[in-house]
C-alpha positions as a printed Julia matrix, in Angstrom:
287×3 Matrix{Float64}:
  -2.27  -15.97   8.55
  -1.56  -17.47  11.74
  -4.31  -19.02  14.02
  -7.33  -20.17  13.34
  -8.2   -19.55   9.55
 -11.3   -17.31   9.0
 -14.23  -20.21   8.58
 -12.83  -22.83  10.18
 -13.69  -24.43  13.6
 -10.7   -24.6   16.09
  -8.62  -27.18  16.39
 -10.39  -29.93  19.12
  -8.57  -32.46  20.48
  -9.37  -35.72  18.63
 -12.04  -38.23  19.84
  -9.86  -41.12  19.96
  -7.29  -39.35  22.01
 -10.16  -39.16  24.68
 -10.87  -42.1   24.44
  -7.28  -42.91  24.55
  -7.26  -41.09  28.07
 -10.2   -42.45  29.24
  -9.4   -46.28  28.94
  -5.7   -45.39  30.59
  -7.89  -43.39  33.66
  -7.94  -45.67  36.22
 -10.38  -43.96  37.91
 -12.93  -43.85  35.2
 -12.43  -47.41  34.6
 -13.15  -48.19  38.32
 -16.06  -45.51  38.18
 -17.65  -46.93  34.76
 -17.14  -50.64  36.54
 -19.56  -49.52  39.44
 -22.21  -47.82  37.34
 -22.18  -50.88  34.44
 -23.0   -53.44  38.12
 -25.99  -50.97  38.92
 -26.91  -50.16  35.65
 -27.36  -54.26  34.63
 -29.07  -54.65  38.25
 -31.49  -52.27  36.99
 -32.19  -53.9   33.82
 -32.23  -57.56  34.99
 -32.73  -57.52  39.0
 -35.32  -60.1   39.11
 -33.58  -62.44  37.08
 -30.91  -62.81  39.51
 -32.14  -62.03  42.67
 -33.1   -65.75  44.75
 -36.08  -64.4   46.33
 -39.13  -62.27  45.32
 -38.4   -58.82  46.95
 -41.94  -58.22  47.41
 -42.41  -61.31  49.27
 -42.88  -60.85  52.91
 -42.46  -63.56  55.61
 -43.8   -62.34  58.88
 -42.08  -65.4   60.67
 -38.76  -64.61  59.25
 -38.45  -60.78  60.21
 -35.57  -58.76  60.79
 -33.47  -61.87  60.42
 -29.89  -60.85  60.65
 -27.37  -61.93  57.38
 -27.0   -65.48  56.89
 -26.66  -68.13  54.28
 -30.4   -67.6   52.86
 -30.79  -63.96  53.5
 -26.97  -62.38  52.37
 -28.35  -59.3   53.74
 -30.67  -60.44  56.6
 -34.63  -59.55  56.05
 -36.56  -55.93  57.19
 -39.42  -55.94  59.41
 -41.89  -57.28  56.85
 -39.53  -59.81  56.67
 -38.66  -59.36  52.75
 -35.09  -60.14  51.7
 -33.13  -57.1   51.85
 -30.32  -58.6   49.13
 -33.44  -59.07  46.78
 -34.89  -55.63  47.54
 -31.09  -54.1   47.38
 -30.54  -55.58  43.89
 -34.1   -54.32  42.22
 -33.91  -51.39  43.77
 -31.19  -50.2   41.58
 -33.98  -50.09  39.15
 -36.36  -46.55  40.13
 -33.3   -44.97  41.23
 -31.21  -45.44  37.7
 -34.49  -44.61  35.97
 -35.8   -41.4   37.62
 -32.21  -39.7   37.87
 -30.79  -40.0   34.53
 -33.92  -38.9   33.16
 -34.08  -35.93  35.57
 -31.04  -35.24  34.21
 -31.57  -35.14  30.46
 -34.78  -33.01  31.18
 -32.34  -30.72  33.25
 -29.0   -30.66  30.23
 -31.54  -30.45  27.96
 -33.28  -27.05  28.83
 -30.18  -25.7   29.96
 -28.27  -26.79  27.31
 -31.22  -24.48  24.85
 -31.47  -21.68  27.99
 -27.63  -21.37  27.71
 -26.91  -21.46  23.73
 -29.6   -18.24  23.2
 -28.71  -16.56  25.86
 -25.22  -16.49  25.28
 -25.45  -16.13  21.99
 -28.07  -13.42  21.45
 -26.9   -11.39  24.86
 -28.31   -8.16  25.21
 -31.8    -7.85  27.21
 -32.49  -11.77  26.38
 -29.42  -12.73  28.53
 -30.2    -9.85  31.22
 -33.51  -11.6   31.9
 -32.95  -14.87  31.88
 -29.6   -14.69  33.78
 -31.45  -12.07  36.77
 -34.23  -15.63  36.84
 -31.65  -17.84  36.47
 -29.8   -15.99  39.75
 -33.07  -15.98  41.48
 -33.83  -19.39  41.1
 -30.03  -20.82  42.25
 -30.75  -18.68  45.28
 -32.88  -21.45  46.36
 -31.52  -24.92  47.69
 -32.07  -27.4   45.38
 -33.4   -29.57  47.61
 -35.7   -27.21  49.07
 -37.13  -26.05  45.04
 -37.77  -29.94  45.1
 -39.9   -30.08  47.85
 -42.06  -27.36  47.28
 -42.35  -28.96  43.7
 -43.3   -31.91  44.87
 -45.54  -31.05  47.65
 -47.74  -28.95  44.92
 -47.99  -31.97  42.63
 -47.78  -35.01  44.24
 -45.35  -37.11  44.83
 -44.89  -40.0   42.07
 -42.05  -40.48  39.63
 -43.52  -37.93  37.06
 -43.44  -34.89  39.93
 -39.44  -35.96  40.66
 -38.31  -36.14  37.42
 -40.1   -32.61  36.78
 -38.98  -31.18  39.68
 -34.97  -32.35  39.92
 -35.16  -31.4   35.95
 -36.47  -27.92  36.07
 -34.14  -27.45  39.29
 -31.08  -28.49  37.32
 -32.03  -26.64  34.62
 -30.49  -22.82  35.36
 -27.1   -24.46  36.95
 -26.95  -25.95  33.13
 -27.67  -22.9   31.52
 -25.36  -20.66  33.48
 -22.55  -23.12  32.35
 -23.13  -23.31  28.93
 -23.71  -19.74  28.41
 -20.02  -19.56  29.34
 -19.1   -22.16  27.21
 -20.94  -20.11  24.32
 -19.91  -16.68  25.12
 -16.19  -17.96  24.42
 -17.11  -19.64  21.41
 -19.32  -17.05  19.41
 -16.35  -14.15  19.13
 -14.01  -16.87  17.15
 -13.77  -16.53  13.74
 -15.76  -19.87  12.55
 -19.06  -17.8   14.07
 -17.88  -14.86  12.27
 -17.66  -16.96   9.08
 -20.68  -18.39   9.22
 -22.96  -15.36   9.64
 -20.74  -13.79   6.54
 -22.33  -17.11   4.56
 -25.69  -15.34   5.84
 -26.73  -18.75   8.2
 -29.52  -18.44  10.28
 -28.8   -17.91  14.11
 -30.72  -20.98  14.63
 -28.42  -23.04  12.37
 -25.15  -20.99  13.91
 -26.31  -22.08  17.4
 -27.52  -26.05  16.86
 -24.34  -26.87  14.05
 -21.54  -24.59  14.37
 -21.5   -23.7   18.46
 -23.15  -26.8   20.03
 -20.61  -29.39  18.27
 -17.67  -27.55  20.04
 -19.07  -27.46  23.65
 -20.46  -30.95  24.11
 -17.46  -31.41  25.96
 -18.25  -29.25  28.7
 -22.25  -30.33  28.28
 -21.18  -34.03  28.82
 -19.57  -33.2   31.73
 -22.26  -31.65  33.46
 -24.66  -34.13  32.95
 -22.32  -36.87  34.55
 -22.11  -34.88  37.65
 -25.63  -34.31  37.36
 -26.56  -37.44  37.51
 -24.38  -38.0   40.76
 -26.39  -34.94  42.49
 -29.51  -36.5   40.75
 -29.27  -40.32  42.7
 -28.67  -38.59  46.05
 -31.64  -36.09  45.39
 -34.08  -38.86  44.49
 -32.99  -40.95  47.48
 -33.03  -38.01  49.8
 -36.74  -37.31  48.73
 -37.93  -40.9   49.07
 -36.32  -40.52  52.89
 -38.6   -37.94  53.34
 -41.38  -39.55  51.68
 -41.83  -36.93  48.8
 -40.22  -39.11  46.29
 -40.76  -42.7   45.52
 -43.16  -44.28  46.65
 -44.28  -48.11  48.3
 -43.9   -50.74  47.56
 -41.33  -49.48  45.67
 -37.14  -51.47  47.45
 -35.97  -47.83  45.98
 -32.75  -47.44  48.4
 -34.08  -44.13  50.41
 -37.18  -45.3   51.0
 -36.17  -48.29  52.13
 -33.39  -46.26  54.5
 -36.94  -43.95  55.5
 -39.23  -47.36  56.39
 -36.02  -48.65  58.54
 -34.01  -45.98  60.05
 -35.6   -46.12  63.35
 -34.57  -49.65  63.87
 -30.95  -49.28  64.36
 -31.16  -48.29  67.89
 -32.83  -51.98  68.37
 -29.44  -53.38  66.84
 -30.45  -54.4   63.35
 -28.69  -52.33  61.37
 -28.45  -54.34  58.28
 -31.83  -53.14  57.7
 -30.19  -49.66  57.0
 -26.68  -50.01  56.22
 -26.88  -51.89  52.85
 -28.78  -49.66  50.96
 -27.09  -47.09  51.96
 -23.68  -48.33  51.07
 -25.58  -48.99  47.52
 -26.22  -45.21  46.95
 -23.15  -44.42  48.22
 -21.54  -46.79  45.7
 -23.68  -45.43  42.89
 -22.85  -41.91  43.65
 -19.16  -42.27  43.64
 -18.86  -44.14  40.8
 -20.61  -41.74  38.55
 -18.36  -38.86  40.05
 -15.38  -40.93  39.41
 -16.76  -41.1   35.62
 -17.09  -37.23  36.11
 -13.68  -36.33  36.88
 -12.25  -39.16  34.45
 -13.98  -37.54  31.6
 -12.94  -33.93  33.06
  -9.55  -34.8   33.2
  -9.72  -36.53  29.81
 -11.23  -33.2   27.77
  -8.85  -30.74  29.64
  -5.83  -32.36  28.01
């Protein structure tokens, strides 16, 4: 018998071999060297930052870069290297958590719809249509503006919005895998759907899962920081990069534009690093 024999999984390409591909991806090395900088400015900001960025100095405001402030000070005159640095922190807890609120339900919306089909999947997928219908952004907002903002309310509300794009993608990934024979083989053995579903499908589409939730994450950093711009999302005192964009914008007409222009060359570091970890890994589990 040619193929896939009746009970056994297909053939995946082996871990190492991603690996492998992934260590010989220059982009996902350059990608994965971004994220580690943010990631460890998260976790130890205020050890290495020289100044306290809560400390304000109202005789030193809006002092452009020099020697003591790398990144010149904002108009409470706090030091905007300091408050660059720590702010890493809210941003790279808030999104990735988003994000495995968001994978997670979609990950269990996905597996029983596509695997149980029928008027299950009709449902859910007519909601799940309904709900993409709506910006993103905008299902924030409203989410927000019901509850509050605080970083509860975002996580909720950038999780639950990720949530059907998750699903919709790993139904797909599930409608493929439940005709092959290892499915067929294990409800012949009499296992439970539930068991079929968690051990036998899952296992074979973490592949596309982990993929998702990298360029979740991406959409998640620009989502918090566009919600603390419009001060639904993090709040003060709080050096979280769009609010600190939000508090300063309107003093780059007045010239000082390092008040703005650091922070946002921080998200937009953040962001395209974890998108070049995206497409590395992409590139990595489609060979």
């Amino acid at each position: 018998m040619s193929g896939v024999a009746l009970g056994e999984a297909p053939v995946r390409a082996p871990r190492w071999e991603t690996l492998r591909l992934l260590a010989r991806s220059p982009a996902f090395l350059a990608g994965a060297a971004i994220v580690l900088f943010w990631v460890l400015c998260s976790l130890f900001g205020e050890r290495l930052v020289p100044i306290d960025p809560y400390a304000a100095d109202l005789l030193g405001t809006l002092d452009p870069p020099s020697a003591e402030h790398w990144f010149g000070t904002d108009q409470l005159g706090r030091d905007m290297f300091s408050r660059v640095i720590v702010g890493a922190r809210d941003i790279l807890t808030v999104a990735p958590l988003a994000t495995l609120l968001g994978v997670g339900l979609g990950t269990a919306i996905g597996l029983v719809t596509g695997y149980f089909r029928g008027i299950i999947d009709n449902l859910v997928s007519r909601l799940v249509d309904a709900v993409l219908a709506l910006p993103l952004l905008i299902v924030a907002l409203m989410a927000l503006v019901a509850l509050g903002p605080s970083n509860g309310t975002v996580i909720l509300a950038i999780g639950l919005s990720f949530t059907p794009i998750v699903a919709r993608t790993v139904r797909s990934a599930v409608l493929a895998e439940r005709e092959l024979d290892y499915v067929a083989a294990a409800r012949l053995r009499g296992e439970s759907s539930g068991h079929i579903m968690v051990m036998e499908i899952l296992p074979n589409i973490l592949g596309p899962i982990f993929v998702e939730l990298t360029v979740r994450v991406g959409y998640a950093i620009f989502t918090v920081a566009t919600l603390s711009f419009l001060g639904v999302g993090l709040q003060p005192p709080s050096p979280d990069w769009g609010l600190a964009i939000s508090e300063n914008y309107g003093l780059i007409g007045g010239g000082y534009w390092w008040a703005v222009l650091f922070d946002a060359l921080a998200i937009t570091s953040l962001v395209v690093g974890v998108n070049l970890v995206a497409d590395g890994l992409q590139n990595a589990l489609d060979q």
